[in-house]
C-alpha positions as CSV (number, residue, x, y, z in Angstrom):
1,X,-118.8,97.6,-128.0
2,X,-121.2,95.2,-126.5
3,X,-122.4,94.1,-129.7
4,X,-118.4,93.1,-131.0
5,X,-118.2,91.2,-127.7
6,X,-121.5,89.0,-128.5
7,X,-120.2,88.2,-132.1
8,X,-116.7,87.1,-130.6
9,X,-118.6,84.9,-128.0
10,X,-121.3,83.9,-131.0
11,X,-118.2,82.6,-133.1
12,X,-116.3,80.7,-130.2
13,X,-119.4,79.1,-129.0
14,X,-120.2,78.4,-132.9
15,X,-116.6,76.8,-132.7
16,X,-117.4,74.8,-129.7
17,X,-120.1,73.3,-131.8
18,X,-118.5,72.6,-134.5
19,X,-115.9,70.6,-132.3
20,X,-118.0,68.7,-130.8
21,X,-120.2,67.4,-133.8
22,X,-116.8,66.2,-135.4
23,X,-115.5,64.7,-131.8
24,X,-118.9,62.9,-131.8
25,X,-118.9,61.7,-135.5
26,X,-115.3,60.4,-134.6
27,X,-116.3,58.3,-131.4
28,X,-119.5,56.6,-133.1
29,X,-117.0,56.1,-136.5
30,X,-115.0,53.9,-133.6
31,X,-117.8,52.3,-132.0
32,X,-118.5,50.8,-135.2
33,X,-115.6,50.1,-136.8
34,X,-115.3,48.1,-133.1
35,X,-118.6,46.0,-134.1
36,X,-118.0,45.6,-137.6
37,X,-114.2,44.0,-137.0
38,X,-115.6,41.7,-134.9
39,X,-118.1,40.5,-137.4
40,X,-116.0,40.3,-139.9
41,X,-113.7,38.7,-137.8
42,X,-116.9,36.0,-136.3
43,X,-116.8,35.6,-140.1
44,X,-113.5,34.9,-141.0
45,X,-113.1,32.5,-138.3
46,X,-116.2,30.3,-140.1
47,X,-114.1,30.3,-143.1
48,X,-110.9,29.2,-141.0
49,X,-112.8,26.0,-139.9
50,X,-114.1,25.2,-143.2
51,X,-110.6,25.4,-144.1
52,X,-111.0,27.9,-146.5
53,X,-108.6,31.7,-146.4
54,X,-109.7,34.2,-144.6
55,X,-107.8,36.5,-146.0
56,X,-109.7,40.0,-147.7
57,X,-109.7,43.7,-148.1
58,X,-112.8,45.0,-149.1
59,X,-114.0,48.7,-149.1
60,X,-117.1,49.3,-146.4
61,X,-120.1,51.2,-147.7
62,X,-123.8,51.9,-146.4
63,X,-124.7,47.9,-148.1
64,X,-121.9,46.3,-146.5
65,X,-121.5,48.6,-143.0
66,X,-123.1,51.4,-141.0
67,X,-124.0,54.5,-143.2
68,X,-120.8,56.3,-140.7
69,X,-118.1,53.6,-142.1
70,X,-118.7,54.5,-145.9
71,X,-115.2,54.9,-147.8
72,X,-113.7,52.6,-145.1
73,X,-111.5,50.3,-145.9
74,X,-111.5,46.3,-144.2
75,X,-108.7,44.5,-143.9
76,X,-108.5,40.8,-142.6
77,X,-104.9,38.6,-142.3
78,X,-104.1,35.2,-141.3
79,X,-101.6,33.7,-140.0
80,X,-100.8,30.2,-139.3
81,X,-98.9,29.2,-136.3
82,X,-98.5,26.7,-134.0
83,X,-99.4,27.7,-130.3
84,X,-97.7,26.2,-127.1
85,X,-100.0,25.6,-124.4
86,X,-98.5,24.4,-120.7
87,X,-101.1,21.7,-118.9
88,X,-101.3,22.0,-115.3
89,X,-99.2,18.5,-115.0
90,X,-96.2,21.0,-117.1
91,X,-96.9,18.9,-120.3
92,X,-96.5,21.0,-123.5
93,X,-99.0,20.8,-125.5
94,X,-98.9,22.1,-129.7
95,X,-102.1,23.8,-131.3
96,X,-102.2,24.1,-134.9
97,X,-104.3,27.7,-134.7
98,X,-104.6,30.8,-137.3
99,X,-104.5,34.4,-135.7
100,X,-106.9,36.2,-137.3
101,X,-106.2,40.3,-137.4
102,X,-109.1,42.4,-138.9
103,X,-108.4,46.1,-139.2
104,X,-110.2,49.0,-140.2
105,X,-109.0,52.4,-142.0
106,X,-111.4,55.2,-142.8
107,X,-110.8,56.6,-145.8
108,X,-107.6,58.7,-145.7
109,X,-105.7,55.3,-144.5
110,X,-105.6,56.2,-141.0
111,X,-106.2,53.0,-138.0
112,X,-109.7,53.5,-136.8
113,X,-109.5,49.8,-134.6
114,X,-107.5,46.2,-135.4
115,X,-108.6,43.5,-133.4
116,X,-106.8,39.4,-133.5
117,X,-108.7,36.7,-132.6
118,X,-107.0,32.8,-132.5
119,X,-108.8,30.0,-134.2
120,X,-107.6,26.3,-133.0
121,X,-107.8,24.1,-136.9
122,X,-106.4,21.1,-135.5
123,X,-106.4,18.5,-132.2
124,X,-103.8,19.5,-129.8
125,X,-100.4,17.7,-129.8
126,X,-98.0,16.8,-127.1
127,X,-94.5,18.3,-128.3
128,X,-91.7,16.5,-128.3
């Protein structure tokens, strides 16, 4: 009898192990998913200013990302706007800018993290 209760408590805590492992690969798979979007978005925006697109996908592996990103998938959009800004006189102001969205997907297509960032690309205006 004693023996059957160890194995049941062998297997949960076996379980609990398991858990945790995957919990922990999960959170460091976000941590760097969070560092490499920003790169590629510190990237992106260089490309912006030397007004050239921004716009990629490109599949992340252990020469392009952290060996825990492999069969990741980056994704970076642009968007050009233009953004109203309100002076402290109340003069509107127009900035050309291009939000920038990078996202990553691990590989079953599922959101690890999507950060935007707003580049300026031109002088600011006074709207009409």
């Amino acid at each position: 009898m004693a023996a059957a209760i160890l194995a049941v408590a062998a297997l949960a805590s076996l379980e609990l192990l398991s858990r945790s492992d995957s919990e922990s690969l999960y959170s460091r798979r976000l941590a760097l998913a969070s560092v490499e979007a920003e790169r590629i978005l510190a990237e992106s925006a260089e490309l912006v200013k030397d007004q050239r697109t921004a716009a990629r996908r490109e599949s992340l592996d252990s020469t392009t990302a952290a060996e825990a990103l492999g069969g990741c998938t980056a994704v970076v959009r642009e968007v050009r706007e233009n953004m109203s800004v309100t002076d402290r006189s109340g003069a509107t102001m127009r900035v050309p800018v291009v939000r920038l969205t990078a996202e990553i997907t691990d590989p079953s297509g599922n959101s690890l993290v999507s950060l935007e960032r707003i580049v300026p690309t031109a002088a600011a205006e006074v709207a009409p």
